[in-house]
BASE-246836 format. One record per residue (C-alpha): residue in three letters; x, y, z. Coordinates in steps of 0.5 Angstrom, whole numbers, padded with zeros to 4 digits, always signed. Layout:
<pts>
ALAXYZ...
</pts>
This chain:
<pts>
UNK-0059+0033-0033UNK-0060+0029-0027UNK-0067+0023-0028UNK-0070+0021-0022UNK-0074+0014-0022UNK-0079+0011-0018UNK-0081+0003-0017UNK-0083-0002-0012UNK-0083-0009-0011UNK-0082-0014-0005UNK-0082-0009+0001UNK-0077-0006-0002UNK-0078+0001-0005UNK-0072+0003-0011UNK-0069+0010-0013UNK-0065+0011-0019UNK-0061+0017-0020UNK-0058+0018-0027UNK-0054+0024-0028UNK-0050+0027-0034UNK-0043+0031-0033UNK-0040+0036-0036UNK-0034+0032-0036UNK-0038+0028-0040UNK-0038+0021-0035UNK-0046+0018-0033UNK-0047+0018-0027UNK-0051+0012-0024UNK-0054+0012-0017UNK-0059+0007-0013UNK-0062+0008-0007UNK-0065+0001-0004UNK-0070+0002+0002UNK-0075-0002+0006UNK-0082+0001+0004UNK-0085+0001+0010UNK-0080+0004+0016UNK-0076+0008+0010UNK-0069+0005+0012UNK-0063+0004+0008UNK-0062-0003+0005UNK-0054-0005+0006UNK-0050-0011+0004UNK-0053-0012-0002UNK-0049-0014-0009UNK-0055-0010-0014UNK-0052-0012-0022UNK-0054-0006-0027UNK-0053-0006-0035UNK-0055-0001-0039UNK-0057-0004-0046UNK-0061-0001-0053UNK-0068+0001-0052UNK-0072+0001-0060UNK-0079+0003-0057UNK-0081-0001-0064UNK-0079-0007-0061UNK-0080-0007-0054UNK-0088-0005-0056UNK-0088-0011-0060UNK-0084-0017-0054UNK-0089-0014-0050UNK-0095-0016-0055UNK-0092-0023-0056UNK-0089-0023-0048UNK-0096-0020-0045UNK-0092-0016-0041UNK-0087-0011-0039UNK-0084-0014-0034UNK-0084-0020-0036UNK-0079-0018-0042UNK-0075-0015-0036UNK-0074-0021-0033UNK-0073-0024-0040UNK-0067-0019-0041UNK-0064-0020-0034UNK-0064-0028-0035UNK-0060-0027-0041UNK-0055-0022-0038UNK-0054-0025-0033UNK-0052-0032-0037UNK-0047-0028-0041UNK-0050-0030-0047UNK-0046-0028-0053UNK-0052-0025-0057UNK-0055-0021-0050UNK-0048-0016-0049UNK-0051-0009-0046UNK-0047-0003-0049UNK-0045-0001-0041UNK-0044-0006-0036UNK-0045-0005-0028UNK-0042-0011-0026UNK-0035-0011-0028UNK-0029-0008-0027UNK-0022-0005-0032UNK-0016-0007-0031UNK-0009-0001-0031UNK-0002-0003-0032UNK+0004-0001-0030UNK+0009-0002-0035UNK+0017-0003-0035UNK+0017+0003-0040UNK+0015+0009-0039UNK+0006+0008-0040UNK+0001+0005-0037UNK-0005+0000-0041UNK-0012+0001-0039UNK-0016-0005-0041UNK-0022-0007-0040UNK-0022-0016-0039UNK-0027-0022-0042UNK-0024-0028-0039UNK-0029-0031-0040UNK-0029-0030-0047UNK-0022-0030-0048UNK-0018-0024-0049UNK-0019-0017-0047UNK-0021-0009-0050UNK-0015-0003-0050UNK-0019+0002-0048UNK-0013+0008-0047UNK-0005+0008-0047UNK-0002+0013-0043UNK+0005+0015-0044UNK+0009+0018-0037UNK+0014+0022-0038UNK+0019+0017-0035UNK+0017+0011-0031UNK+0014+0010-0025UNK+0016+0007-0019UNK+0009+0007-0015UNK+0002+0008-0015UNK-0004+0009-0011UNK-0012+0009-0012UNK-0016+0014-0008UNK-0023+0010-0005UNK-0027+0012-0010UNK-0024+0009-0016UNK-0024+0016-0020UNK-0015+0018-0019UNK-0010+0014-0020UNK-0004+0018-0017UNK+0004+0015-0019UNK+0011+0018-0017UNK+0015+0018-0024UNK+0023+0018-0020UNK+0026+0020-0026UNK+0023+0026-0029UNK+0023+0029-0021UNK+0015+0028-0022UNK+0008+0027-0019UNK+0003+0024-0024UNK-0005+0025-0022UNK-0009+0020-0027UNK-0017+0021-0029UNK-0020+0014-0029UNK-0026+0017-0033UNK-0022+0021-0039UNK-0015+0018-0038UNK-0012+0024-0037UNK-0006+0026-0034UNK-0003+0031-0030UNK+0004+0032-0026UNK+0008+0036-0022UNK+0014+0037-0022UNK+0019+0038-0015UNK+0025+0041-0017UNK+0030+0036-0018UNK+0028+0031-0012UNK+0027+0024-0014UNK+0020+0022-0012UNK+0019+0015-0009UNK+0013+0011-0005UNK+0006+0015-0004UNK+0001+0015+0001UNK-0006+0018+0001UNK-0007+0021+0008UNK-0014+0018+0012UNK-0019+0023+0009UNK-0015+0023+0002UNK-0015+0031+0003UNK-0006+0030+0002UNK-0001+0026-0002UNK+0005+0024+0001UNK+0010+0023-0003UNK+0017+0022-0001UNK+0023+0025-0004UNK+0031+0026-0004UNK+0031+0028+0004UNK+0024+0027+0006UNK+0017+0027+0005UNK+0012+0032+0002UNK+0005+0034+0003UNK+0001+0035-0004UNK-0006+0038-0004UNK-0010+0032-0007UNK-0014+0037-0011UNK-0009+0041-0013UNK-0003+0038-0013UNK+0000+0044-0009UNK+0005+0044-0003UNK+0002+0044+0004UNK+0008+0041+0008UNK+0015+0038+0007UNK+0019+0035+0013UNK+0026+0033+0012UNK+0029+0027+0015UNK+0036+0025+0013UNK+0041+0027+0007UNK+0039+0028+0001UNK+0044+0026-0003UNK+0042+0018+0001UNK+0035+0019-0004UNK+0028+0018-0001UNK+0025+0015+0004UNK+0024+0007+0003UNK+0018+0007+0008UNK+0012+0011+0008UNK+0005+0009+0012UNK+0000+0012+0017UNK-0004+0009+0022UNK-0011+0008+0020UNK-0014+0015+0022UNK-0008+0018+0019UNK-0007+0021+0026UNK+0000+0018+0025UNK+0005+0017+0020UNK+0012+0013+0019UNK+0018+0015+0015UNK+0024+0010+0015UNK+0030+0010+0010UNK+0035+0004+0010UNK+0041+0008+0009UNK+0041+0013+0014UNK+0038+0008+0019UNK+0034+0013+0021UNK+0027+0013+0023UNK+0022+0019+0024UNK+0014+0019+0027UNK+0011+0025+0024UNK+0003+0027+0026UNK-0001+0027+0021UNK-0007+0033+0022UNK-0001+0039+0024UNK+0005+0034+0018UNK+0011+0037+0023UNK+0015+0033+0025UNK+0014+0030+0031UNK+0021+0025+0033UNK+0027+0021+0029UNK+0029+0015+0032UNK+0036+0013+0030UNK+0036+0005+0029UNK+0042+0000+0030UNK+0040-0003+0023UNK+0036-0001+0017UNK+0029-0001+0017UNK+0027-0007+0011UNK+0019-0007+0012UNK+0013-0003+0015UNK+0005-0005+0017UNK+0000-0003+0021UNK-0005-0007+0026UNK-0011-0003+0026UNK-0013-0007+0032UNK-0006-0007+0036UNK-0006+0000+0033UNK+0002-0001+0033UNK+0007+0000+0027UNK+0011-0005+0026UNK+0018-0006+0022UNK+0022-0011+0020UNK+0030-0010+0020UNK+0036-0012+0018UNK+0041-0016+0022UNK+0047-0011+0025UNK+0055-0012+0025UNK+0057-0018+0027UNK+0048-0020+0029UNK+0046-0027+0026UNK+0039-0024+0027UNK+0035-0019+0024UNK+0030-0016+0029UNK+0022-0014+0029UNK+0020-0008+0033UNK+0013-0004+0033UNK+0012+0003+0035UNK+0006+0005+0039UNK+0001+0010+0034UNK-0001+0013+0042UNK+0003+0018+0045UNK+0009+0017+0047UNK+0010+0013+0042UNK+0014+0007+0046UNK+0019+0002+0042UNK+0019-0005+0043UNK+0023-0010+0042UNK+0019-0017+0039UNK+0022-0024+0039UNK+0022-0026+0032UNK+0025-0032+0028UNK+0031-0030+0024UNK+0032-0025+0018UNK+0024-0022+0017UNK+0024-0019+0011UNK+0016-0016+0008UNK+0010-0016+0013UNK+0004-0015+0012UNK-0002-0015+0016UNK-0008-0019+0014UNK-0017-0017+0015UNK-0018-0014+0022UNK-0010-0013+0023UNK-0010-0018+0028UNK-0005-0023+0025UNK+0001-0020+0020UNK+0004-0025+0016UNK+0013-0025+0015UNK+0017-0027+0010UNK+0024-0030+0012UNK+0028-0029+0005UNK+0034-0032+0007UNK+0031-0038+0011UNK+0025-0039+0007UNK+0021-0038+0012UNK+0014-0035+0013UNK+0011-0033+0020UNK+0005-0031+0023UNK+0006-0025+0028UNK+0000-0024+0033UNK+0000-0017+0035UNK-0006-0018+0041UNK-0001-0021+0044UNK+0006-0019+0040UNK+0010-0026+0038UNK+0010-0030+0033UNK+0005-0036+0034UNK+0007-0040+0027UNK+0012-0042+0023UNK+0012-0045+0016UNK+0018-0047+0011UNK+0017-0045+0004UNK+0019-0047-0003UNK+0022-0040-0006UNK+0023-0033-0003UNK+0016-0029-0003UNK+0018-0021-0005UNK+0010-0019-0005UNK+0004-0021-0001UNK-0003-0020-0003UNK-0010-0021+0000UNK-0016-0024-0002UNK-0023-0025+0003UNK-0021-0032+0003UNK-0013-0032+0002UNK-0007-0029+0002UNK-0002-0030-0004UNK+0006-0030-0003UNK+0010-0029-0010UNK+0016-0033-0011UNK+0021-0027-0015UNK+0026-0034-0017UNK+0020-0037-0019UNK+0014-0036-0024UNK+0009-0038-0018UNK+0005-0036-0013UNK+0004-0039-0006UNK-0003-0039-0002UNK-0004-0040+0005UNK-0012-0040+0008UNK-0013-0035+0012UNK-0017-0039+0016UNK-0012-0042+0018UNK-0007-0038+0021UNK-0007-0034+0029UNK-0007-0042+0031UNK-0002-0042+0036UNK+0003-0049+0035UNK-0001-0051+0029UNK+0002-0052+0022UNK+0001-0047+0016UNK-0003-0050+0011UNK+0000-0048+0004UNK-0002-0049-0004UNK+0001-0047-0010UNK+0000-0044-0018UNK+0003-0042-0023UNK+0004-0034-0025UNK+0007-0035-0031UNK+0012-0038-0036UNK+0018-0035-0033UNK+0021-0031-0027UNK+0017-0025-0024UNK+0023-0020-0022UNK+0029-0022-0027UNK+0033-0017-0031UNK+0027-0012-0030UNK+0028-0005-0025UNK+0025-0005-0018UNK+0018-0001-0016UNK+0014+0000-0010UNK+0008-0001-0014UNK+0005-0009-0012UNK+0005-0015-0018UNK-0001-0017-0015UNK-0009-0014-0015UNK-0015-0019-0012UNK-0021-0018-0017UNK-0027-0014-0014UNK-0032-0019-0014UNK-0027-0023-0009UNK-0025-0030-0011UNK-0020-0028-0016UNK-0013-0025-0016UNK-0010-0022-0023UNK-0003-0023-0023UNK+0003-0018-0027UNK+0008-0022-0030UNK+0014-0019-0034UNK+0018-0024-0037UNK+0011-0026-0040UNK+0009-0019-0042UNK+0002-0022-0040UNK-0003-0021-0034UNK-0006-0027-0031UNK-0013-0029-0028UNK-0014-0032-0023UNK-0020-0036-0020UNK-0019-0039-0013UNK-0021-0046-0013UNK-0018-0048-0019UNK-0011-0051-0021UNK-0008-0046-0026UNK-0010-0038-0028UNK-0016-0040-0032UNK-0015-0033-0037UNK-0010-0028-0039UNK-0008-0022-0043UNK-0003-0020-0046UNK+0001-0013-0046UNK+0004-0013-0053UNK+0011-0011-0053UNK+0011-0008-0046UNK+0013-0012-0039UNK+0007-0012-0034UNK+0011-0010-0027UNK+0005-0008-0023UNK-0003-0008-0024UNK-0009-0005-0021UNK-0017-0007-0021UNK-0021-0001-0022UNK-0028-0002-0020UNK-0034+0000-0024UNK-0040-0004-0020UNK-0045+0000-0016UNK-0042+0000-0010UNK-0045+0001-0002UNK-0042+0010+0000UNK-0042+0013+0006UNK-0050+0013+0006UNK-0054+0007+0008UNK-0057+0003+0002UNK-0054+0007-0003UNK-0050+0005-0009UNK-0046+0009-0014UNK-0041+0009-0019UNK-0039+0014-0025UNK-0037+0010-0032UNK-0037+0012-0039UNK-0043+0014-0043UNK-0045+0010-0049UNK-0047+0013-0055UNK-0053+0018-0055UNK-0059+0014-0056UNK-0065+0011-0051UNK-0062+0005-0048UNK-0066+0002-0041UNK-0062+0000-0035UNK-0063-0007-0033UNK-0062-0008-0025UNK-0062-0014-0021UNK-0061-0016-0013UNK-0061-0023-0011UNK-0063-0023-0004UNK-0070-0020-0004UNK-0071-0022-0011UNK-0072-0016-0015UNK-0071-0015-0023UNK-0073-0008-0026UNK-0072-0004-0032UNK-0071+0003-0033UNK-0072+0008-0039UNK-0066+0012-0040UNK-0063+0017-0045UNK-0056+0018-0046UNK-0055+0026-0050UNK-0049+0028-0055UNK-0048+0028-0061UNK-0048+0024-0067UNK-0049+0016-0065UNK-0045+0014-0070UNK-0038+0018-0069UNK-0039+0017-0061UNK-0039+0009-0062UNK-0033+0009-0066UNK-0030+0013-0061UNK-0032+0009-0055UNK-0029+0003-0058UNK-0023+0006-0061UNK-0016+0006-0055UNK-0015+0013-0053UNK-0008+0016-0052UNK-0008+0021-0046UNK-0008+0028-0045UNK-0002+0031-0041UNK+0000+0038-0037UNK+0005+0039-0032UNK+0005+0044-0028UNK+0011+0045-0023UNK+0011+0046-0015UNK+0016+0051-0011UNK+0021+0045-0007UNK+0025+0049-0001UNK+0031+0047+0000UNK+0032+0044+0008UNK+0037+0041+0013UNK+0034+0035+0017UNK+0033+0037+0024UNK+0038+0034+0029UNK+0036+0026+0032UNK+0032+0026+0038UNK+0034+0020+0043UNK+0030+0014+0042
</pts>
């Protein structure tokens, strides 16, 4: 049943949509609009709890307070404070974390750094390991390939159940979720494959090289999903496929194996890293219009790049130099490289916050942090400072996943670290000069983790926020909210339905294990076409 509420305060009118579904998940949606003009209110940062609502008490605060709203300032303050004694039975603010195991699970786990530890609140168990994985925008699915079952798994982020489906006896290796997210793409010994995100059915599969080389190493699209790259390293083969009609649209044969794909949204060119040749001391950086015809160009580039990556707008993309440790700064306005840094350790993955951009050390339990302030200044040195991840070496011993080791925190300022060997994931906070909380992973190594984002975040409309989390047990409750800037702190009554208090509190404490079905899609079998001329 879907609750419609109304208040107004400061020029701002206030709309609070709660609904219940049938897959037992509270829906939670805020519409914030200027009272006058009727506009929608973007940018703003609302923080929601929902905490017990005992109409014996509230009566009584509100005779001792004089007022309902100053009880409801009363109740925000302490909220906000994180008091111990002020813990709302759902919190608006926060966020989960997934784990991706060396073993064959993922861990779902709700943190409290700032109080120590954390809370399990599912165990998964896969039908092999994965490999990779990627989240949809809304945060609900979670989409793995699982190369040694020959499987794709879909994750609900709300019951934690799975689903996966077979593809014959192909292994499976990176993903990709198209522009409108409509399509998975999956690569698979021999090519690619187009799932229907919704059903999981086969839409499209386009063969690029042998398939007894494997999967494709390489997989990514533009920004509008118009064009997609596929490269493999073994069979040095390169294939460009147009994304609204998924067929083939050309195959480059290269001189050397593609090692690194990104994409500037601003110079709208793929860019790709390769090994050095036969008898070459130097590796090469190319980059491949994503406008028809689709030219490929040479870019000069220090030697032997290795991971690229591209930093908030697209404009600069930071590469790796393994061999040489090195790290340049790659201008794609003007396609050269601009800055170059020597580095202590040979980086493996990089991530990005709002301020930073992190390289992992794989040799070493550190993390390397470069001002993205400071890059794109031709000539200048790159400044850098470091962390520690752990206690040992990120990569040692363990196999290899696409799936990265590192996620930023969604209220920015803060990364979370997978580290192994530590069977632990770190906290991060930026400023500080060693990770402020962790939690551990019991007997399981950490190879890859995600943050999950429960706030109320800004949709496709103007001014309204939304989330979808889990329902407390059944019982009055109010919904505490508070914006900052315009200042604005109002209380909602809100009733949760279902059965019996009791048992559901119990049950929303207690980890779940998931539940699996597995379903198989029909996988031709093809050869690849024959090699176009660059």
């Amino acid at each position: 049943m879907d609750q419609v509420q109304q208040a107004e305060q400061q020029g701002v009118r206030i709309e609070l949509h709660t609904a219940q579904t049938a897959e037992a998940t509270l829906q939670v949606a805020l519409e914030l609009r200027d009272a006058t003009a009727g506009t929608g209110l973007s940018g703003l940062r609302p923080a929601a709890w929902l905490v017990s609502r005992d109409p014996s008490e509230a009566s009584a605060e509100r005779d001792a307070a004089g007022s309902e709203h100053s009880i409801c300032r009363h109740k925000a303050r302490s909220l906000l404070g994180g008091s111990l004694f002020a813990r709302p039975e759902l919190d608006l603010n926060g966020y989960e974390v997934l784990v991706l195991n060396e073993d064959a699970s993922l861990s779902a786990v709700e943190p409290n750094f700032g109080f120590g530890g954390a809370r399990e609140l599912a165990h998964i168990d896969l039908p092999a390991p994965a490999f990779d994985w990627v989240l949809d925008r809304q945060q609900r699915r979670v989409y793995l390939s699982l190369p040694g079952a020959a499987q794709v798994a879909r994750l609900d982020l709300q019951d934690w159940s799975l689903e996966t489906v077979e593809l014959g006896k192909r292994r499976t290796g990176a993903l990709l979720l198209d522009a409108d997210e409509r399509h998975l793409w999956v690569a698979v010994d021999g090519g690619v494959v187009a799932l229907h995100a919704a059903t999981l059915e086969v839409r499209a599969q386009i063969e690029t090289h042998p398939a007894e080389l494997g999967p494709p190493t390489e997989l990514l699209s533009s920004t509008d999903g118009r064009r997609l790259v596929v490269g493999h390293r073994e069979s040095r083969m390169l294939v460009l496929i147009d994304g609204l009609s998924r067929r083939l649209q050309r195959r480059i044969e290269l001189d050397t194996p593609p090692l690194s794909a990104a994409f500037s949204a601003l110079a709208q060119r793929f860019y790709l890293t390769l090994a050095a040749g036969s008898g070459v001391g130097d590796g090469m950086l190319v980059s491949i219009s994503a406008r028809p015809p689709h030219p490929v160009m040479r870019v000069p580039s220090l030697p032997g790049p290795g991971l690229i990556r591209f930093a908030g707008e697209g404009r600069y993309g930071l590469i790796v130099h393994p061999q040489q440790q090195r790290l340049s700064i790659l201008d794609s306005a003007q396609d050269q490289i601009v800055q170059s840094a020597r580095l202590d350790g040979q980086p493996d993955q990089i991530a990005f916050s709002d301020e930073l951009a992190y390289l992992r050390l794989r040799d070493r339990s550190q993390l390397l942090m470069v001002p993205l302030a400071a890059i794109g200044q031709a000539g200048q040195p790159i400044p850098t400072f470091d962390t520690v991840g752990g206690d040992r070496g990120f990569v040692d011993g363990f196999r290899s996943v696409a799936a990265a080791g590192l996620a930023a925190v969604p209220s920015g300022g803060a990364m979370l670290i997978a580290n192994p060997g530590d069977r632990a994931v770190y906290f991060y906070k930026e400023g500080l000069a060693a990770p402020m909380g962790q939690f551990g992973t019991s007997d399981r190594s950490a190879r890859a983790v995600l943050a999950i984002d429960r706030s109320l975040r800004e949709r496709e409309a103007a001014g309204r926020y939304e989330t979808v989390a889990k329902p407390p047990a059944a019982g009055e409750y109010e919904l505490v909210l508070f914006v900052n800037a315009p200042r604005i702190v109002q209380c909602f009554p809100v009733r949760i339905e279902g059965g019996s208090p009791a048992a559901e509190r119990a049950a929303h404490r207690s980890p779940r294990s998931a539940r699996t079905s597995t379903a198989a899609a029909s996988i031709a079998s093809a050869r690849p076409p024959a090699p176009e001329s660059p």
